[in-house]
N, C-alpha and C positions, 0 to 999 in steps of 0.2 A: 340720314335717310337711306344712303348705298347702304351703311350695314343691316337697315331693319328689312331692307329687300331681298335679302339675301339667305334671311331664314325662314326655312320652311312651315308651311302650317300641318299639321294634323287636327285630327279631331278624338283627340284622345279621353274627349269628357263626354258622356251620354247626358241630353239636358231633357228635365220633363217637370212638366207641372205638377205640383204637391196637391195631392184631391184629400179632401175631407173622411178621415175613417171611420166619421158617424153617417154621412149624407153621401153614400157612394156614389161617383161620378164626378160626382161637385167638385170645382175645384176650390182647394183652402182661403178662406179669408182672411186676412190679414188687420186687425181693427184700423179702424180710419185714424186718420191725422198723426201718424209714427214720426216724430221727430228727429228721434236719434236709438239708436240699435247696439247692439255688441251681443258677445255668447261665448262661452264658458261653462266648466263644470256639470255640461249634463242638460243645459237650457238656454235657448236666443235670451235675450232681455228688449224688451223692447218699453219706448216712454214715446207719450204723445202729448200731443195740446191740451189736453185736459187736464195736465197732472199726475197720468198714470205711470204706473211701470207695468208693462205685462211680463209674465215667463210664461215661455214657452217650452213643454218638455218632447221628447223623443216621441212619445205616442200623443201629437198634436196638440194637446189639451192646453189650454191658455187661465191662468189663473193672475188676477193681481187686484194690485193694492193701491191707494192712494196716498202719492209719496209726497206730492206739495199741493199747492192751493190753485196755481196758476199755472204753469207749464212744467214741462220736464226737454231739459238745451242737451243732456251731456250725460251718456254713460260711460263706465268704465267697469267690465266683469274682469276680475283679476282669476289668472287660470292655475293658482295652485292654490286658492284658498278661496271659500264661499262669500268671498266679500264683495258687494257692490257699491261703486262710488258714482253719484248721479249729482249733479246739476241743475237746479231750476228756480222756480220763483214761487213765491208765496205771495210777495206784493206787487201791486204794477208797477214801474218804475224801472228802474234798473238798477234791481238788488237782488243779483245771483247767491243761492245759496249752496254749500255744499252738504250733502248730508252722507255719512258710514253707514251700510246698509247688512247685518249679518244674516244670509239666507238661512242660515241654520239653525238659529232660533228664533222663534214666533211670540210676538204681544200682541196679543187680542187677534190673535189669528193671522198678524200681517208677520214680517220677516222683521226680527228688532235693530232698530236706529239706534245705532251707541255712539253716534257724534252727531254735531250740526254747527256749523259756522258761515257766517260768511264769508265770501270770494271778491276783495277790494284788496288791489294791491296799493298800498296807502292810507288817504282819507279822499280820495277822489273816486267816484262809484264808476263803474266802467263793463261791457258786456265778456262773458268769456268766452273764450274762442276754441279751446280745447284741453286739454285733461291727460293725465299721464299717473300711471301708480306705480311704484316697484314692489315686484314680487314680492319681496319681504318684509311688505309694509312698513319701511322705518322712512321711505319717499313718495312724496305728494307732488308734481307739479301740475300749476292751474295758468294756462297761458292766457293773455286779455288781449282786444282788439286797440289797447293805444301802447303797445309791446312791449308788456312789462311782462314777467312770472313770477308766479309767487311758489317758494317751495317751503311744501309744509315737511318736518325734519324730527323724525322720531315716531312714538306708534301713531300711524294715522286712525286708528280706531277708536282715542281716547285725547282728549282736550290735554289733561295734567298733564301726558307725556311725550307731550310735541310741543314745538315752535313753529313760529312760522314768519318768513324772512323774503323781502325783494331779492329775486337773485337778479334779476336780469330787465334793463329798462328801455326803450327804446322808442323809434317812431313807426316805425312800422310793426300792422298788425303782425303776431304769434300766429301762425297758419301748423306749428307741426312741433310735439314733445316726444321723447323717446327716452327711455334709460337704459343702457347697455353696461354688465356685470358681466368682468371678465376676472377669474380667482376671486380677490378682495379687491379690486377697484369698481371705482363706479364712476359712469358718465354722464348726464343729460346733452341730450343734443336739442336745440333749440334750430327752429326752421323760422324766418320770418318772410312776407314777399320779398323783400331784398338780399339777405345773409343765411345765414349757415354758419351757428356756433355749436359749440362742446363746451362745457364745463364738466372738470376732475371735481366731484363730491366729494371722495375718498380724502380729498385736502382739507385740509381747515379751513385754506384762504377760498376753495374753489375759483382754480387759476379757469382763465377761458383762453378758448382760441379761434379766434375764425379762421374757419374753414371756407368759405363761397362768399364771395361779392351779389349771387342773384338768388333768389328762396324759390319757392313754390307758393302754390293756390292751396285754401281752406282744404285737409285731406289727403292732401297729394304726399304725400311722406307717411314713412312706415319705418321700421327694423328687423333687418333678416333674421334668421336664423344661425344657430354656432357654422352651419352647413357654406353659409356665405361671410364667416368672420364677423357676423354679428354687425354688420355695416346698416348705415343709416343711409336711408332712402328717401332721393330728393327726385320726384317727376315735374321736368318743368317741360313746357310746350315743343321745347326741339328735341331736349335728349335728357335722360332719367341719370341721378350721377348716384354715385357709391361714395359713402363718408367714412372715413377712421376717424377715431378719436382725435387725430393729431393731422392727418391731410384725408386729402380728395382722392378716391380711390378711383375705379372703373367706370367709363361711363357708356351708356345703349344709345343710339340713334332711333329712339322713336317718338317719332313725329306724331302730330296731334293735340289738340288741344284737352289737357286735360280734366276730370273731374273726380277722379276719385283713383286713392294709388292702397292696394294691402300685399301684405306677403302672408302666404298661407302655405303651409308644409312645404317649402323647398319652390314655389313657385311665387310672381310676382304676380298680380290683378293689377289690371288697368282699363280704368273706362273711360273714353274718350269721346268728342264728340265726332259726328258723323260729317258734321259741314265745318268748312276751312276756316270760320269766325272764331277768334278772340279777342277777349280783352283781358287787360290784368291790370286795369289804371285801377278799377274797383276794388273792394272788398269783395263783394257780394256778386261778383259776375260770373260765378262759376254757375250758379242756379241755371238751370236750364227748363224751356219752356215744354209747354204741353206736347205741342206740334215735332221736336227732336228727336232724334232717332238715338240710340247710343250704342256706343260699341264696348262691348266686352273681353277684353285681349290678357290669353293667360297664357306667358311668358316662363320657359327654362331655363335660364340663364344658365347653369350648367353649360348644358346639351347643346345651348344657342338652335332652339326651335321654339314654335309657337304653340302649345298643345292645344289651345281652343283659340276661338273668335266665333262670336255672333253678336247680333241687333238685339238691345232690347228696351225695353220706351220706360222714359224715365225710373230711373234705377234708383232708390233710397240708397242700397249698401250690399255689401259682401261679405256674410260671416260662415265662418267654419267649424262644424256643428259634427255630430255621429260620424265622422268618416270620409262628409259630404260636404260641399260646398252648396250657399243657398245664397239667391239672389231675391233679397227684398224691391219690390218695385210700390210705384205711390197707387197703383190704380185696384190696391189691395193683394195681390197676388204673391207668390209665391215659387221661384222655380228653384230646379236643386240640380247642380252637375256631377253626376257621380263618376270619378275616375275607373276609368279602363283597368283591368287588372296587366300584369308586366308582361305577362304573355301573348295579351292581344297587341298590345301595345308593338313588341318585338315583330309580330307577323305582320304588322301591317308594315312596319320599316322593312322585313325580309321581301315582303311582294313587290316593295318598289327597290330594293337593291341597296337600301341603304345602312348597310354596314355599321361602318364606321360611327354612325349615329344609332344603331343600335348598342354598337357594344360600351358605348359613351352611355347611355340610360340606362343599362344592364349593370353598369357598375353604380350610380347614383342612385339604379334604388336595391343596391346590395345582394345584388344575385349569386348565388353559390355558385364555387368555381366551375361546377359541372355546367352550369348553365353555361357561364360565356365562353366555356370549351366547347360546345356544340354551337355557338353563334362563331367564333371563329373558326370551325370545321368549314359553318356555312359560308363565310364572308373566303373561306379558301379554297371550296370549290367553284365559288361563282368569279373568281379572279382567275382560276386554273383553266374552266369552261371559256373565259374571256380571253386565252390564249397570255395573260400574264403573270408567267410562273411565278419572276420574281417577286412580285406582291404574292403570288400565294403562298409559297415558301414561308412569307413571313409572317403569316395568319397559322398557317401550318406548325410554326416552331413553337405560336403561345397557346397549339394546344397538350404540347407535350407535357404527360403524367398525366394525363383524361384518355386520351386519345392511342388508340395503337398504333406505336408506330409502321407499322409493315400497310397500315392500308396510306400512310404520306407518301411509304418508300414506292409501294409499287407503282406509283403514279410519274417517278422521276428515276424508273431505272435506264428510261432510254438515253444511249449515249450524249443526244444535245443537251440532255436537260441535267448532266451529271455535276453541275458546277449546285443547282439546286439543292440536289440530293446531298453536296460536299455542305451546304450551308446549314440543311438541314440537322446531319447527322453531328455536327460541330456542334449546334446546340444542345442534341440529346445527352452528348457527352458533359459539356458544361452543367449539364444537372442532374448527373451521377446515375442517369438512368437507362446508361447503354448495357446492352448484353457484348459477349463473347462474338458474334454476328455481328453487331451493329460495330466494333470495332475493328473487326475484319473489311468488312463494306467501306471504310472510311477509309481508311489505309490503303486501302484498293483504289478507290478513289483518288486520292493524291496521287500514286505512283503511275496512275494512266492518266492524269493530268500534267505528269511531271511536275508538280508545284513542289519543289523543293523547300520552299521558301515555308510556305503552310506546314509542310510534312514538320521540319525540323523546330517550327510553333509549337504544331502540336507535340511533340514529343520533348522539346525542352521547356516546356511548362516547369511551375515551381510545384513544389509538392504536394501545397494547399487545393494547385487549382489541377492536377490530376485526376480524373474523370474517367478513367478506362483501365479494360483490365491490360494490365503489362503486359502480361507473358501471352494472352493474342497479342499484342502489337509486337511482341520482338519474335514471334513465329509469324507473322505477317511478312514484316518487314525483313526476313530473315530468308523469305519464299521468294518475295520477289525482288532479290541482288541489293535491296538495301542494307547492306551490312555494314555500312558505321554507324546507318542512326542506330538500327538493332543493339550495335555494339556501346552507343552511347546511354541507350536508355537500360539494358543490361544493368551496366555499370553506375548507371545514377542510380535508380532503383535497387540494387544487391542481389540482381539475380543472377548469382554466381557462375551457377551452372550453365545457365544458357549465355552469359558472355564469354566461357570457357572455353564453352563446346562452339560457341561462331570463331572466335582466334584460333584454336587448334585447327576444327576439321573444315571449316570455310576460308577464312582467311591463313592460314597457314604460319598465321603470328606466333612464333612458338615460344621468341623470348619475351613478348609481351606479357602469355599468355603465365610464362613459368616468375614474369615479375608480381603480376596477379595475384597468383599463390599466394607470394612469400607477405602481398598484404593481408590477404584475410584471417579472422579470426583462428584459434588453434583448430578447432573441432570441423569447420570448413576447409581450410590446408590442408587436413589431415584425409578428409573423405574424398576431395580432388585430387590429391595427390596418388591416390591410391585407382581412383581412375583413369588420370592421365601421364601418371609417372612413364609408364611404358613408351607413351608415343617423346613424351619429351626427353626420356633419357635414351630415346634414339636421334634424337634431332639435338640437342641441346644438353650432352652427357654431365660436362662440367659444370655447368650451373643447375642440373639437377641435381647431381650428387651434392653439392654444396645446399642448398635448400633441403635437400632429406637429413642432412647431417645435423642441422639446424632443429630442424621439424623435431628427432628423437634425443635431444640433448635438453637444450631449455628454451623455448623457440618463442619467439616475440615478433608481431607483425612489425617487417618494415615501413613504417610509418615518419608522419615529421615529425621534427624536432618534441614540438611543443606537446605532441600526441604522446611522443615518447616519454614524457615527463611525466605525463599524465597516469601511464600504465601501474599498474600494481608491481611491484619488481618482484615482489615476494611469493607470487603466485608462479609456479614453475609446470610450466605446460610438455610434457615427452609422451611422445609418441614409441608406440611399441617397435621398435628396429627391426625387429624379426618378420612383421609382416611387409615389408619393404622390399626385402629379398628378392620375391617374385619379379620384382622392377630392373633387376639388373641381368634380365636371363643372358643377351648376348655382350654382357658389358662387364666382363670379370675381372680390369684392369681397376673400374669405377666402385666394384662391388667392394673390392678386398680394399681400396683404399677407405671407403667407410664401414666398413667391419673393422678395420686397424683402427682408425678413430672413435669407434663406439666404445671399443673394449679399451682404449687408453681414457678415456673422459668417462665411461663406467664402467669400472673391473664387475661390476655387477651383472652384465648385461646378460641379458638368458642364454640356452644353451643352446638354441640354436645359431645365435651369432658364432658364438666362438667354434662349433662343430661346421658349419658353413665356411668360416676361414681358417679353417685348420684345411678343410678342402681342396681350396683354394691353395696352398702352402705347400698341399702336397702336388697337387696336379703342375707347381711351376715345377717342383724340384724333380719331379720323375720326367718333365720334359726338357730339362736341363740337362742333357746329352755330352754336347760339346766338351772335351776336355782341356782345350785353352780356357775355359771359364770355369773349372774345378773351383776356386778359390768362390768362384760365385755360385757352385751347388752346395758348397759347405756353409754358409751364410744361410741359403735356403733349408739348409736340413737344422741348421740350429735354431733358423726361425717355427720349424715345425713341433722339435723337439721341446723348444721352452713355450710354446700353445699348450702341449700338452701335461707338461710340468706343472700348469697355472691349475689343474685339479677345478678347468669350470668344463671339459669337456664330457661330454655322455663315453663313459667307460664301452660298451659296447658297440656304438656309431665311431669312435674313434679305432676300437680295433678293425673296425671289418673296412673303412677306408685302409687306416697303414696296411692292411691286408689287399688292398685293391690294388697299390701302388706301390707294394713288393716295400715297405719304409723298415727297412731289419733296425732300425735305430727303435722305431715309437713300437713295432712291435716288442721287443723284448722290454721294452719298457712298461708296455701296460701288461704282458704276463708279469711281469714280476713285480706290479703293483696290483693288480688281481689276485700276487700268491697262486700265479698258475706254474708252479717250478717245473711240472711235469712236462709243461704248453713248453715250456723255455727249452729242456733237454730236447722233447721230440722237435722244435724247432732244427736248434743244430744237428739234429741226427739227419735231419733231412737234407741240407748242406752239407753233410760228412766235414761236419766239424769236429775232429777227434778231439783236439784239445779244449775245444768250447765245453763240448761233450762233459769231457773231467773237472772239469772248471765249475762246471754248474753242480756236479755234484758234491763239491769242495763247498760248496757257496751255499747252497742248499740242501743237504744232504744233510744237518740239525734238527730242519723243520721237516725233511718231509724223507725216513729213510730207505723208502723204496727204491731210490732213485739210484744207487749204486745198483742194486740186484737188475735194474733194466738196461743201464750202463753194461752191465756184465754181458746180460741175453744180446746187447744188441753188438757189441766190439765180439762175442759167440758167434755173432752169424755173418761176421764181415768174412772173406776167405781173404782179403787182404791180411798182409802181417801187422796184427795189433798187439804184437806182445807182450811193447813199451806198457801200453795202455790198460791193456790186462791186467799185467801185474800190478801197474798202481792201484787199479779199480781193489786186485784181491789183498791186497795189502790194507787202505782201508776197511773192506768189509768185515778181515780178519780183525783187525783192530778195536772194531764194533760189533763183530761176535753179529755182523746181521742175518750171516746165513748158517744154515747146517751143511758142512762137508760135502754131506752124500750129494746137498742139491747143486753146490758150485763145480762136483765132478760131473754130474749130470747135463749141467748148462754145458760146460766145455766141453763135452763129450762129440756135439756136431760140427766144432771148427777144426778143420781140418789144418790148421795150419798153428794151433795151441797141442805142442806135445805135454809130457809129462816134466818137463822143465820148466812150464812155464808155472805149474801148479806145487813145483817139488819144496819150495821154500816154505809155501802154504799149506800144505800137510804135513812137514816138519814143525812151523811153528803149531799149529794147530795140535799136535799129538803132543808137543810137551807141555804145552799148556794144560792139557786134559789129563796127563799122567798126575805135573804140581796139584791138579782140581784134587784127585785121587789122594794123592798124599794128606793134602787138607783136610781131606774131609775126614778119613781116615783117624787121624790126628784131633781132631774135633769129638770123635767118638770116642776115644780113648779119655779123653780129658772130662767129656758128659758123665760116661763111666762111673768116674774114680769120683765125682761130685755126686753122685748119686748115692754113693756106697758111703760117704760123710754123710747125706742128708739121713739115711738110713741109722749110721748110726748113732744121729744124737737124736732121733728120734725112739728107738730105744731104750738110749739112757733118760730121757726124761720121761717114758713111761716105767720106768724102775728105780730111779734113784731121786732125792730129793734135789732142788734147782737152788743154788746159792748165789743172791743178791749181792754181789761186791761193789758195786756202781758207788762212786764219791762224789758225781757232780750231773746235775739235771742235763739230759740230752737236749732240752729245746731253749735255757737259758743259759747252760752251761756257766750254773754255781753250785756250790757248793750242795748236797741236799740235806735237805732237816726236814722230819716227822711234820705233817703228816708228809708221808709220798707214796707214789704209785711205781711199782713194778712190772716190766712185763715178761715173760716165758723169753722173749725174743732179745733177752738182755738190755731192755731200756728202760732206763728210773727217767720219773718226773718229780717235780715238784707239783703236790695235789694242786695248787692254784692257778699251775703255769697248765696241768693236765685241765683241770676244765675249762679254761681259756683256749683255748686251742684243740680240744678233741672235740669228733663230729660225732662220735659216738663214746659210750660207757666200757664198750666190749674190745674197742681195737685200741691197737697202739699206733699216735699218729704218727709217728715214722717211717712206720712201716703201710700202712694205710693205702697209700696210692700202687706199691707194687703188690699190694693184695688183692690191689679190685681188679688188676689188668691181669693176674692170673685166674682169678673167676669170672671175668667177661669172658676169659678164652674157653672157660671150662661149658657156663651157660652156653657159646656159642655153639659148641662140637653137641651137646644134646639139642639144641635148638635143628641142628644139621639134621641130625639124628630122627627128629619127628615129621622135617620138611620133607625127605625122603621121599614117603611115603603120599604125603597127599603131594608133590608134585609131579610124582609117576601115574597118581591118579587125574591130575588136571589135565596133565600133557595127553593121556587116551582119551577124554571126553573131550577134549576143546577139537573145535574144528580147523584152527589156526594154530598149528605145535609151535610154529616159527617164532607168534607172538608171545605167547606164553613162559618161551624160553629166555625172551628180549628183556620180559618183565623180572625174572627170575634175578639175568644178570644185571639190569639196572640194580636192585635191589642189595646187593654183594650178597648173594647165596653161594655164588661157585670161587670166591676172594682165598687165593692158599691161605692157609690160616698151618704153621706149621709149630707141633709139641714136641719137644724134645725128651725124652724118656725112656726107659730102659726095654727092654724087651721084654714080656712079661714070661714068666718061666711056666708059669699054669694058669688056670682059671682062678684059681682060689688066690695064688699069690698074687695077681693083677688086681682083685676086688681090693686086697690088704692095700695095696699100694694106692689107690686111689685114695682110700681113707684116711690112712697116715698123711699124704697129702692134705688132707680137708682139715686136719686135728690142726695141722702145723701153721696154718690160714687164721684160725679162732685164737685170739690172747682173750687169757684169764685175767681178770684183777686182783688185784694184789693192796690190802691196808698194811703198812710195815707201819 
């Protein structure tokens, strides 16, 4: 009775009399003497004392039929099929009948009867007391007043294909049936005034179980809904119980004597009486007299409130029809409770404050989330208005993802209430809906809270449950002096950069920061390294050079063991060494020791490495001064010398350093690997190196012979005494004929301190040289001569005299010759088959063949000369460029000495002779011998 006091009433049902829509005003009549009611499928059903069954449809209209001879006890409208199963009598006596009713088709105008039997559990005739169908018409049960049931088992529409069996026997009357289908099982529950059973159908054996020691009155039980687990409902005078299949479930404290119990869409009906009298020794004492009052109580179990209550005088029954709830009464009448829509419903709970029972009904009758996002808006500013944050905090947080948050935040920016505002913004995070701000705000919030404990919650969450964006929280917390969570969540998360950038330039952790590096990926190492190289290879030189060296060889993150195994080995990560350099600007101790390492672990490494410490190689060795460590600048010039030996330096970048740092070893080295001989003399000319000087042109002076003649000009313009020098220089040159006299008198003509002794040996040898030339040639002429005056005169003898063949053996097999053979002018026999095997022509003799054609190449060439002449006198005035003209001329060998040896011609007439006699002596005849 405390609990039923305790829930509130509304009036959440509008009640009003059903009026007649033929006879307006009127209100509807209901035919007299209605014994028993039900409604389904579209129409009440009602049966009276007459025998009738009436329907009744949506637009009032009442039609029926004459379903027995004497009464009608008992309906049952089944709600997913048009079946009716009714109850009554045909004879006097007590012999209940039951008959299958199908509304959907018509005999003789009435609804057709496809069954009829009677309702005797046994052979002992007995009255019934109530009625139960399953939806799926394969279950019947018929309960009797001396508590027996009888269930009929298979189609109940049709006699062949059913049975019908005692289930259940007892002494007290059956007051209440019910069948509950949950998947494939099936239940009966049996209500009797004393007990409270269950029978499993779905068994063969249908085992039973009591449930309750006490029952209920005629009525008073019903079956929920799936909404309430489908529990069977027992109203007995103190308290209404909830039944499972297998125990006693929940029970209400309400009080009153009962008379009638239904469940109707999610709510419970209970009509009660008005005055404090019971009995339950009877059957029949629930009947209530004329004079009674009754109450109407409709209960949400859910919500635990009352949504109706009223009086109303002798009540028949409660069925639920279009939408509507209708209240049959005996005095013919008619009323109908039409539920409140959810909205009224809710305002009326907002006006009175009640919350919490709003948003309870708001979910039962399946309100979209908007909706109960604006009931807990409401239920959070009526708690905030009430001065109690933290309840509205918590109304506040479920309406996060409806509701903006900036209109919660601004309500909790004030300092006291910032513990709110931390609870609040906790939860927006928890469901991924915070901004860049709202994770700012929070993080704010702990560090002016000092909640250490929270802060480091929040940030060491697992990965799943991370909820905010990183990189605001480690610039947050980065702002305001939290720098190891910063530095923690950094580093959990892989935000390399910004855990880098808090160890280097905040915390000043430099070997942390440089151990960091060496774990991450290559492509990350490499791009931080190239940002932070600098600071760390000022703080931290050795173990940066150590990680750079790593990084451009084959660099693998230091990792564990297990990880290490894991790695690809095969995959070789190098970084470019060249762009590293920048990193060692004031670190030249650190730099050369990893330029030595790069070029020993890759002779390949580019050319800026090895030009960088070739630099480096030089700058120790030119500041290597000290002559107690001689022995240690020789060490340093050998180490620059074999850098440059290695042929990876840039030929130009290494001369103009050795040129920076005065290095006469690598300089004379790269001229004379450049073939710059001349760079090399005027080198030592510059040093007055006299005997360098000679040396180079001893050395050089093969490939390139200018090199004495400036030897000479420059030992000419020394006024020191070079006489030594001189003379060697003119002893070579004379040797090599590289100059003319007149210009070696000429050169020494400005040295004042070269007399004519120094040159006297050199114009001696030189004048007999050129007299022996004279005698040569001389001699040469003499000998052309006397060969001319032969060629002459066997050339006149074979234009006068006959030519005799004495030849005994072939020139080109040299055997013997036999007929046929060939002869030539030029005294050469063939043998004819060895001559066409071998001749290129008919007309020559191949013996003589090759110095025939080199004499007429020269002859073609000198007329060829002869025609060029003339058009190259004429190109050279027309071209605008003489210079090119002349270049192409000489590419060409137009001006090539080409030199004939021959006589002098004595006249015109005897030169033409001579040519010709020439041409005759060129032509062989052939010869058949």
């Amino acid at each position: 009775m405390a609990v039923f006091l305790q829930w509130r009433k509304f009036l959440f049902f509008d009640k009003d009399l059903v009026k007649d829509p033929v006879e307006n005003g009127k209100d509807f009549a209901l035919p007299g003497g209605i014994s028993a009611c039900d409604s389904g499928r579209g129409h009440i059903v009602l049966g009276d004392m007459d025998g009738k069954i009436w329907l009744l449809t949506r637009s009032l209209q009442l039609t029926s039929f004459q379903a027995y001879k004497l009464r009608v006890t008992h309906l049952y409208q089944l709600k997913q099929h048009s079946i009716l199963v009714s109850v009554g009598q045909d004879e006097h006596g007590i012999n209940p009948l039951v008959k299958v009713w199908n509304l959907d088709k018509r005999d003789s105008g009435n609804p057709l009867c496809t069954r009829i039997f009677p309702a005797i559990p046994g052979t002992r005739p007995t009255e019934v007391s109530c009625l139960s169908v399953h939806e799926n018409l394969n279950f019947m049960a018929i309960g009797f007043t001396d508590g027996s049931v009888v269930l009929t088992k298979g189609d109940i529409t049709r006699d062949r294909h059913s049975k019908t069996l005692t289930l259940h026997e007892g002494t007290s009357p059956v007051t209440g049936l019910a069948f509950r289908q949950v998947a494939k099982v099936t239940h009966l529950f049996v209500a009797t005034l004393e007990k409270v059973h269950c029978y499993t159908l779905s068994i063969k054996e249908y085992p039973k179980v009591e449930l309750d020691t006490h029952g209920c009155a005629l009525r008073c039980s019903s079956l929920s809904d799936p909404s309430q687990d489908s529990q069977f409902i027992v109203a007995g005078d103190e308290c209404v119980y909830m039944y499972q299949p297998d125990e006693r479930g929940p029970c209400f404290a309400f009080d009153g004597h009962k008379l009638l119990a239904h469940w109707h869409r999610g709510y419970l009906f209970l009509i009660t009486k008005d005055s404090k009298s019971s009995n339950k020794t009877g059957f029949g004492s629930r009947e209530s007299s004329p004079s009674e009052k009754q109450l109407l109580t409709v209960y949400d179990l859910d919500n635990k409130f009352i949504a109706y209550s009223g009086s109303f005088d002798d009540v028949i029954d409660v069925v639920a029809e279009w939408g509507s709830f209708y209240i049959l009464t005996r005095d013919g009448k008619m009323l109908v409770l039409q539920e409140k829509d959810t909205q009224t419903k809710l305002e009326m709970l907002f006006k009175k404050n009640l919350f919490v029972m709003a948003i309870n009904l708001a979910k039962s009758q399946h309100l979209d989330s908007d909706g109960l996002s604006e009931i807990f808006r409401q239920y959070g500013d009526h708690l905030y208005f009430k001065g109690d944050h933290d309840g509205a905090i918590q109304q506040y947080i479920r309406t996060i993802g409806k509701l903006e948050p900036s209109y919660v935040i601004r309500k909790f920016l004030d300092a006291q209430r910032i513990h709110n505002l931390t609870a609040y913004l906790q939860a927006l995070h928890r469901q991924s809906l915070a901004n860049a701000d709202h994770t700012t705000l929070l993080l704010n919030c702990y560090t002016k809270l000092k909640d250490s404990s929270k802060l480091e919650e929040f940030i060491k969450s697992s990965e799943s449950e991370v909820h905010f964006d990183v990189e605001i929280a480690i610039k947050v917390l980065r702002q305001a002096g939290y720098h190891s969570h910063a530095v923690f969540l950094a580093e959990k998360h892989m935000h390399h950069e910004w855990y880098l950038k808090i160890q280097l330039e905040d915390l000043k952790n430099y070997q942390e920061g440089l151990r960091y590096i060496g774990r991450l990926p290559f492509e990350q190492a490499e791009s931080n390294m190239k940002r932070y190289g600098k600071t760390l290879m000022h703080h931290v030189p050795e173990g940066t050079t150590l990680l750079l060296k790593g990084l451009c060889t084959n660099y693998h993150p230091s990792v564990d063991t297990a990880e290490k195994d894991s790695q690809d080995r095969n995959l070789i990560n190098k970084a470019n060494s060249e762009e590293f350099i920048p990193i060692f600007a004031n670190n030249p101790r650190e730099l050369k020791a990893f330029l030595e390492h790069m070029i020993e672990v890759d002779p390949c490494s580019s050319q800026g490495v090895y030009d960088t410490l070739l630099e480096l190689r030089l700058q120790d060795w030119a500041h290597e001064q000290d002559t107690e460590v001689w022995q240690r600048k020789t060490v340093l010039q050998g180490e620059a010398v074999s850098l440059l030996r290695s042929d990876n330096t840039v030929f130009d970048k290494a001369l103009v350093l050795c040129q920076m740092h005065n290095f006469k070893e690598g300089i004379l080295y790269l001229y004379e690997k450049g073939k710059l001989y001349q760079q090399i003399m005027h080198y030592h000319m510059q040093n007055e190196e006299y005997g360098k000087v000679v040396e180079a042109c001893k050395r050089y002076g093969n490939q390139e012979g200018c090199l004495w003649e400036q030897a000479l000009g420059y030992f000419a313009r020394k006024e020191e005494d070079c006489k030594a020098y001189i003379s060697e220089v003119l002893q070579h040159i004379d040797q090599n004929n590289l100059m003319p006299p007149l210009l070696v008198v000429q050169t020494l003509a400005h040295n004042s301190t070269a007399t004519l002794s120094v040159i006297k040996d050199y114009l001696i040898n030189k004048l007999q040289r050129e007299s022996q030339q004279i005698e040569d040639d001389e001699r040469k002429i003499r000998q052309y001569r006397e060969e001319t005056a032969h060629l002459r005169s066997e050339i006149q003898e074979l234009k006068t005299s006959a030519k005799i063949f004495q030849k005994t053996k072939c020139n080109m097999c040299n055997s013997p010759l036999e007929l046929p053979s060939v002869h030539f002018l030029c005294s050469h026999s063939f043998h004819q088959h060895c001559f066409e095997s071998y001749a290129e022509s008919e007309a020559e003799c191949p013996t003589c063949t090759p110095e025939n054609r080199k004499v007429m190449d020269m002859l073609r060439a000198q007329d060829q000369k002869r025609d060029l002449h003339d058009h190259f006198n004429r190109q050279l005035h027309s071209s605008n460029d003489g210079f090119s003209v002349v270049a192409d001329y000489f590419g060409r060998g137009v001006f090539n000495k080409l030199t004939l040896v021959t006589d002098p011609p004595s006249s015109k007439t005897a030169g033409s002779l001579e040519v010709n006699l020439q041409r005759e002596l060129l032509i062989h005849t052939k010869r058949n011998c």
